[in-house]
C-alpha positions as CSV (number, residue, x, y, z in Angstrom):
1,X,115.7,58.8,106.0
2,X,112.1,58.1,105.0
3,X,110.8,61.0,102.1
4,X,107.8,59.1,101.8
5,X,106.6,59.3,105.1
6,X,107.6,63.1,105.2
7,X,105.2,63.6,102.2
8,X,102.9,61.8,104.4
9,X,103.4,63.6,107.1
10,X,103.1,66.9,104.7
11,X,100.0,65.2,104.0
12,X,98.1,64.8,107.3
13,X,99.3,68.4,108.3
14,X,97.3,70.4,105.3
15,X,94.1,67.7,105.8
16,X,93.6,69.3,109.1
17,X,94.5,73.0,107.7
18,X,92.0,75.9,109.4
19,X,92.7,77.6,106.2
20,X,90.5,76.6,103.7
21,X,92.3,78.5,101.0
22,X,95.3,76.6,101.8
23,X,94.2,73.6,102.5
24,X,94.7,69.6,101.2
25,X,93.0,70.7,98.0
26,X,95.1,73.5,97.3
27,X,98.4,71.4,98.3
28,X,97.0,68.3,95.7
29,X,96.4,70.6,93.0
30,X,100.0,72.5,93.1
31,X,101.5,68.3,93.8
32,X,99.7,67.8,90.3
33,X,100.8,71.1,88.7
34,X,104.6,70.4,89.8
35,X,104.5,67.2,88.5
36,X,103.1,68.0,85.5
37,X,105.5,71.0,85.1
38,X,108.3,69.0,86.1
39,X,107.7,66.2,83.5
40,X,107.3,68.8,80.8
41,X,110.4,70.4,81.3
42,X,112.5,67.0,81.0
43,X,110.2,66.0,77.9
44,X,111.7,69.4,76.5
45,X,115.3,68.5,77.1
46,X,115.2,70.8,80.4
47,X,119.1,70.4,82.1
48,X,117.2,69.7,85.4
49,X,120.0,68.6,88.3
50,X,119.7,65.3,88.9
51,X,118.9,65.7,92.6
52,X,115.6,67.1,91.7
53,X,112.9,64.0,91.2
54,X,109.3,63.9,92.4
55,X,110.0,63.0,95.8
56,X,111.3,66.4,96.1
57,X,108.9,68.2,94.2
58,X,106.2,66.6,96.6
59,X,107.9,67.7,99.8
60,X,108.1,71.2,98.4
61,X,104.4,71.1,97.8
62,X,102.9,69.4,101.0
63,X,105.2,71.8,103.4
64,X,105.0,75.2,101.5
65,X,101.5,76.2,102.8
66,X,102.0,74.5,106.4
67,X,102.4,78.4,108.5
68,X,98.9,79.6,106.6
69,X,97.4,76.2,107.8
70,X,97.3,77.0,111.4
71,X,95.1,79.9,111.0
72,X,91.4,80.2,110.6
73,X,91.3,84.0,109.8
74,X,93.4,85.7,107.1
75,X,95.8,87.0,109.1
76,X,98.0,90.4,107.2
77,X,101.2,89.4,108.3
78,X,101.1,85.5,107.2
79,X,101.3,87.0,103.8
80,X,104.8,88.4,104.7
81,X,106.2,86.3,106.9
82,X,104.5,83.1,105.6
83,X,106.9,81.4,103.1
84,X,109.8,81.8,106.5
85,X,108.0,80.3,109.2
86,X,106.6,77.7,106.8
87,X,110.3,76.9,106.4
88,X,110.9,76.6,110.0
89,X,108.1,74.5,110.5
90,X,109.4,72.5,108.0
91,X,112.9,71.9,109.1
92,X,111.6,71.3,112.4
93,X,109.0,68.4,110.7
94,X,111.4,66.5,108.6
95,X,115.2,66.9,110.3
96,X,114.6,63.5,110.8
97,X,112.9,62.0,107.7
98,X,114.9,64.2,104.9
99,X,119.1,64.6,104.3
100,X,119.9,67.9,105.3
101,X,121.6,68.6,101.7
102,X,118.1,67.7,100.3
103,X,116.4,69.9,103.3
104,X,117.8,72.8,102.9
105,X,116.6,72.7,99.0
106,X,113.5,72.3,100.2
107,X,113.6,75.1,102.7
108,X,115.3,77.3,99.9
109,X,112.0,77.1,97.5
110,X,109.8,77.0,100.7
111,X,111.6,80.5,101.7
112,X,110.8,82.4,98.4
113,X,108.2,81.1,97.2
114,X,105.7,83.6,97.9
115,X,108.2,86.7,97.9
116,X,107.4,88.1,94.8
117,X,109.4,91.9,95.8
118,X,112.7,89.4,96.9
119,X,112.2,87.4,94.0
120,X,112.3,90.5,91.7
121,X,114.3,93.0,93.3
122,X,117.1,90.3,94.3
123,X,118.6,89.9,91.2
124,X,118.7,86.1,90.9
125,X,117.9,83.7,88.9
126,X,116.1,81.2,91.2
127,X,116.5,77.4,91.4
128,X,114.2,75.6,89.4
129,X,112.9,73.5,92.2
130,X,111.9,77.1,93.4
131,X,110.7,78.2,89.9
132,X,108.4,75.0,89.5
133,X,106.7,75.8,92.9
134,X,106.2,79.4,92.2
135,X,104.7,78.3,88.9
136,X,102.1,75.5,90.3
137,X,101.0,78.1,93.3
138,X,100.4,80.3,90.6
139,X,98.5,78.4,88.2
140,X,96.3,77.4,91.5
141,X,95.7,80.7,92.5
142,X,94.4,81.3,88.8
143,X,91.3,78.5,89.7
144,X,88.1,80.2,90.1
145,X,87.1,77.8,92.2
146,X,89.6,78.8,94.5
147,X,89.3,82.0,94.1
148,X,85.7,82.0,95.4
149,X,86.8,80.0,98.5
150,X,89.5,83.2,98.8
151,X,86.4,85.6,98.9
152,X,84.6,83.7,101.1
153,X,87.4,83.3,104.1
154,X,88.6,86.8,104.3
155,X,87.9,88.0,107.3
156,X,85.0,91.0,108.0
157,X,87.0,92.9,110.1
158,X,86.8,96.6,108.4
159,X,90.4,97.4,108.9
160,X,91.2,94.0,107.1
161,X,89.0,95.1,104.3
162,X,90.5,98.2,104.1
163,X,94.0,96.8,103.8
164,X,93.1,94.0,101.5
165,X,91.8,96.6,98.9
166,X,94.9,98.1,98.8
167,X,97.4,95.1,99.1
168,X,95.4,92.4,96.6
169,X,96.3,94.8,93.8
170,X,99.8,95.5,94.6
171,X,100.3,91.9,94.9
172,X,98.5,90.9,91.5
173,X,101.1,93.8,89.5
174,X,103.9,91.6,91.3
175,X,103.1,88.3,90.4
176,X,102.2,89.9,86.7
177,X,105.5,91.3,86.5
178,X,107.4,88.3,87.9
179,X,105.7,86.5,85.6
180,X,106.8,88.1,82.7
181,X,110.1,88.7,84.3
182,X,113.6,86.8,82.6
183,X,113.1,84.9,86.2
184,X,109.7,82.7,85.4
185,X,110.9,81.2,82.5
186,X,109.3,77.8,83.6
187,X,107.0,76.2,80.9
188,X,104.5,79.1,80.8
189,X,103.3,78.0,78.1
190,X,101.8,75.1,80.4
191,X,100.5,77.8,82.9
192,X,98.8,79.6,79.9
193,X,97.2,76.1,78.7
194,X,95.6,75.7,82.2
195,X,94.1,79.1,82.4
196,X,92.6,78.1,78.9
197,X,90.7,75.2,80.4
């Protein structure tokens, strides 16, 4: 098993993203948000599993976005079905490179980590390897330098328009109320501190 090469691998895959929202910036800033997040949480006496260390965290990162990376047009479905068929990309990816028991924690956080209605309406307190993914994609979707780079890819189609109007605001009251939710409690502090900056 070689992790390092599968965060390579993770790597190379998001540098030649067609995405450019999710893309080998976004991936490097969510690596150094996790990290960040992750150190925190042991500095605060955090009972994290032992299995979780940065290696993990890393693979989390460089594979969450990896389904979005194959397009060059905002696609509406991606945003449903993205955080799956990342996963199965993947699994498929590192089989080889990663244990399975530590795989299929990887694929867990990969799974959710975009499903904000599952993630609220499921009743479950996530892992924290989930919970420290969730939190880094967040605090990167909060840069405004992303978020002009968001603007800029959507596509001009006027049906997409049309639906993006409505869906960008449901999803914004999700990820506000997951946020605040009993599930998020994962250093916000931290994410309010970057939003500062």
């Amino acid at each position: 098993m070689d992790e390092k090469q599968a965060i390579e691998k993770g790597k190379e895959w998001m540098k030649k993203s067609k995405d450019s929202t999710h893309d080998y910036r976004h991936a490097k800033n969510v690596a150094n948000y996790s990290l960040e997040i992750f150190k925190s949480l042991k500095e605060n006496g955090w009972n994290i599993n032992s299995e979780i260390d940065e290696n993990l965290i890393l693979l989390c990162v460089w594979w969450h976005d990896c389904y979005k990376a194959l397009f060059g047009k905002k696609v509406l479905l991606n945003e449903f079905l993205e955080g799956r068929r990342s996963a199965e990309i993947a699994q498929r990816e590192l089989k080889e490179l990663v244990s399975e028991k530590r795989l299929n924690m990887i694929l867990d956080a990969i799974r959710v980590h975009n499903n904000f209605p599952y993630i609220l309406l499921s009743g479950k307190r996530l892992p924290i390897l989930t919970r420290i993914l969730i939190e880094a994609d967040t605090i990167d979707a909060e840069n405004d330098e992303r978020k002009e780079r968001i603007k800029s890819y959507s596509s001009r189609s006027f049906f997409h328009r049309v639906v993006i109007f409505f869906a960008e605001p449901i999803v914004k009251i999700l990820r506000r109320i997951y946020i605040k939710s009993p599930y998020a409690k994962c250093q916000l502090g931290l994410m309010n501190n970057k939003k500062k900056q």
